[in-house]
C-alpha positions as CSV (number, residue, x, y, z in Angstrom):
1,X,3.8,12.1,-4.8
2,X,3.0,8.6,-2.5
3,X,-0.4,8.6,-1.3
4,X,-0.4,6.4,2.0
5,X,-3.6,4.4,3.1
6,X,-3.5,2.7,7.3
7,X,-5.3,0.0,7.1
8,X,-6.3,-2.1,10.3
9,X,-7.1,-5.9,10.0
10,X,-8.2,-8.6,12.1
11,X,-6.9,-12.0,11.9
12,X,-6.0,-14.6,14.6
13,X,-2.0,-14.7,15.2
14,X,0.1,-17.4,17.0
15,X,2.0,-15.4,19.4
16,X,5.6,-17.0,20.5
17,X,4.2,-18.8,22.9
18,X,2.2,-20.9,20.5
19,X,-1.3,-19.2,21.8
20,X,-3.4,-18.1,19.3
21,X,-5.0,-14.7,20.0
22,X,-7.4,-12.6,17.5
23,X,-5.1,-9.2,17.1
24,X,-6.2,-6.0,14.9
25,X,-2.9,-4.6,13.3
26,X,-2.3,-1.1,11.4
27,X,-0.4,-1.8,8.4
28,X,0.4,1.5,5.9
29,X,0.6,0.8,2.2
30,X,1.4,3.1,-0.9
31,X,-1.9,2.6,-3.2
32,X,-3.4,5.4,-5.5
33,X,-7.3,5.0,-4.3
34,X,-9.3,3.2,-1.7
35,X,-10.0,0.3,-3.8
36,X,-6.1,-0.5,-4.7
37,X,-5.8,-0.5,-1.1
38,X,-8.0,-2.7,-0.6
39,X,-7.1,-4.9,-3.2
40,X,-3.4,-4.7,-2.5
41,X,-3.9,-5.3,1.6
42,X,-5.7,-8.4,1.0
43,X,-3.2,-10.1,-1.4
44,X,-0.7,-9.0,1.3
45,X,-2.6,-10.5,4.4
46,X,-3.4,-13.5,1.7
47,X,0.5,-14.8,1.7
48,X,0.8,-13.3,5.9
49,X,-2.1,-15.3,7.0
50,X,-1.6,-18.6,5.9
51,X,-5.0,-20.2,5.4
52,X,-6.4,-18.0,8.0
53,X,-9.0,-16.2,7.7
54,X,-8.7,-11.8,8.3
55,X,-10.8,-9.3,8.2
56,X,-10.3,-5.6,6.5
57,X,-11.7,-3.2,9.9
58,X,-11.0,0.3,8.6
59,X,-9.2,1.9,5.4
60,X,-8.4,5.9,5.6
61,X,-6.0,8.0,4.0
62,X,-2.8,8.6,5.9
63,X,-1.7,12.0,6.9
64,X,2.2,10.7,6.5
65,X,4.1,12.7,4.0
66,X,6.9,9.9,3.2
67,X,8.5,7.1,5.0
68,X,11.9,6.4,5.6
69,X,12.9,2.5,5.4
70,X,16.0,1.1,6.5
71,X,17.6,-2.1,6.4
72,X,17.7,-2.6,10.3
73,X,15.4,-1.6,12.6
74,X,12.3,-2.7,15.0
75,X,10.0,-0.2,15.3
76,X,8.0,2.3,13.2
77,X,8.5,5.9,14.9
78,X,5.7,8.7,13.8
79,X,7.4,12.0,13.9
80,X,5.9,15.5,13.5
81,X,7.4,18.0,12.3
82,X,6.9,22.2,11.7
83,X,8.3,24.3,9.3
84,X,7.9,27.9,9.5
85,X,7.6,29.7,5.4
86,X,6.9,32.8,4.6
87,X,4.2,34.0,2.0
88,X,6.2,36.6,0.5
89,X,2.6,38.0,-1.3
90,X,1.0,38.5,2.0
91,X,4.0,39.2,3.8
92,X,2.8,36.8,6.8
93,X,4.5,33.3,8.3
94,X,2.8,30.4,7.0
95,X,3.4,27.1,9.7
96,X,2.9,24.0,8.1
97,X,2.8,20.5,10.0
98,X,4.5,17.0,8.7
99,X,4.4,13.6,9.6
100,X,7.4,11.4,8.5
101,X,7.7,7.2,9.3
102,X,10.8,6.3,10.5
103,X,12.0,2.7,11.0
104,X,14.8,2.9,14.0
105,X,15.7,0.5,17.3
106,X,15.1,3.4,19.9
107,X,13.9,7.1,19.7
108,X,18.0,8.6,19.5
109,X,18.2,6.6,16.0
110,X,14.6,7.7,14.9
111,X,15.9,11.5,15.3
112,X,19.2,11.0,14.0
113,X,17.8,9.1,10.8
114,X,15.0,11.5,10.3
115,X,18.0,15.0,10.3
116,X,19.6,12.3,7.9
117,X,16.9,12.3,6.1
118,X,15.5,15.8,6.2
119,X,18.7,17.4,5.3
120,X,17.6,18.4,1.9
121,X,15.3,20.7,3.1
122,X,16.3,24.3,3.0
123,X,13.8,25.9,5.4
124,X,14.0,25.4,9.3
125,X,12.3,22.7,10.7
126,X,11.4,21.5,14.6
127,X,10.5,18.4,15.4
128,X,7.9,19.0,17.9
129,X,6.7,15.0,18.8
130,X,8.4,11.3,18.0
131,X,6.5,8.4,19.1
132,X,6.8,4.4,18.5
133,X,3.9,4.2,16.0
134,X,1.4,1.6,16.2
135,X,2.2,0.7,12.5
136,X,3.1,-3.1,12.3
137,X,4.4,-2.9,8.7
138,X,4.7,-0.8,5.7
139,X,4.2,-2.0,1.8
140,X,5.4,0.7,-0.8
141,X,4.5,0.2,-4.0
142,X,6.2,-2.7,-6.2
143,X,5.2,-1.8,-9.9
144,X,5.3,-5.7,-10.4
145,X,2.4,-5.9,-8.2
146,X,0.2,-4.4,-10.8
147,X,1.5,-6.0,-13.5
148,X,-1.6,-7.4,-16.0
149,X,-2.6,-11.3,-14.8
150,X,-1.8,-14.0,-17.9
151,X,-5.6,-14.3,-19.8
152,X,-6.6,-11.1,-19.4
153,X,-6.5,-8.8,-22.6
154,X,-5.9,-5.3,-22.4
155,X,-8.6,-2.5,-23.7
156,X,-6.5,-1.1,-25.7
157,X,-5.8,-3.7,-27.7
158,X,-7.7,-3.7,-31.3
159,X,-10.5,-5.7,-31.5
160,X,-9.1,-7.5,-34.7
161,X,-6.6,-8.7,-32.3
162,X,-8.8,-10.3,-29.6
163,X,-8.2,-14.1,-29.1
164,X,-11.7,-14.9,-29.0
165,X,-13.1,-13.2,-31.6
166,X,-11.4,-12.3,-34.6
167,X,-12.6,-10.9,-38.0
168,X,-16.4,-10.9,-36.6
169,X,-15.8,-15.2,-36.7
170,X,-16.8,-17.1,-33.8
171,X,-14.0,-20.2,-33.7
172,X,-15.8,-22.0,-31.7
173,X,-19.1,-21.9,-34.2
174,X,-16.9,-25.7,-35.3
175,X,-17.5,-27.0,-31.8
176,X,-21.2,-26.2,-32.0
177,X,-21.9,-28.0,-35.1
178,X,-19.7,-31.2,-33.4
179,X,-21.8,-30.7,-30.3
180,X,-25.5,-30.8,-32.6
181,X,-24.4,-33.8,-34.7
182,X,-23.0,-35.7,-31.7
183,X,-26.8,-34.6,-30.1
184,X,-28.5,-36.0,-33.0
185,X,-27.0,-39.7,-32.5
């Protein structure tokens, strides 16, 4: 399951015009704790902001069960949605409330895409509110994204193995001795 973190930053943005205004933007991003969000919204706004400068405002958990990205289309749309279960145990109706992200042109192709979508469910659903979301732009995750950076060594590695120290032998103990005699000259 996706765990989706809004994040809303502040940066200065060149509107069409060529104006330059400072503008706080909701972007949603699939990360699995608050501090891959973090990290993962800043190397995003780091290639997006071009030698600007951006601030992180706010970073909360997302009540948006999954999102539905499409080739075409210019606007997020939030929709809600209730399905009625019943707890057979209890014998009583249990309603549950969803939120789906839907990228669409207008509201008619945000509902049609979202039944498109939704059509695997079994149970009954009503979708009881669609809205253009304030959601500029969505990043799922990209397991390349968290691919381990060239230098670093991973933990689990055995310590015989470690390029810097190997066999309890320092290889650079040779440079120290170069360093003292060249010292002593």
């Amino acid at each position: 399951m996706q765990t989706w973190f809004e994040s809303k930053v502040k940066y200065v943005k060149v509107s069409g015009s060529g104006n330059e205004q400072l503008v706080t933007e909701n972007f949603l991003l699939d990360a699995v704790s608050y501090t891959d969000a973090e990290t993962r919204i800043i190397r995003q706004m780091q290639q997006t902001v071009k030698g600007g400068e951006f601030q992180i405002v706010d970073i909360k958990k997302s009540r948006i069960a999954e999102v539905f990205q499409y080739e075409s289309g210019e606007w997020w749309y939030k929709a809600t949605i209730n399905l009625v279960t019943v707890d057979e145990e209890a014998g009583k109706e249990k309603k549950l409330r969803a939120y789906y992200l839907i990228m669409a042109d207008d509201i008619k192709e945000a509902l049609d895409r979202l039944d498109e979508s939704l059509s695997f469910l079994v149970i009954p659903y009503v979708v009881s509110a669609i809205a253009v979301s304030s959601i500029v732009d969505v990043f799922p995750y990209v397991p390349a994204d968290s691919m381990i950076p060239a230098g670093f060594v991973p933990v689990d590695k055995k310590k015989d193995e470690n390029p810097i120290f190997t066999n309890g032998v320092n290889p650079f103990e040779d440079d120290q001795e170069e360093v003292d005699s060249d010292d002593n000259e």
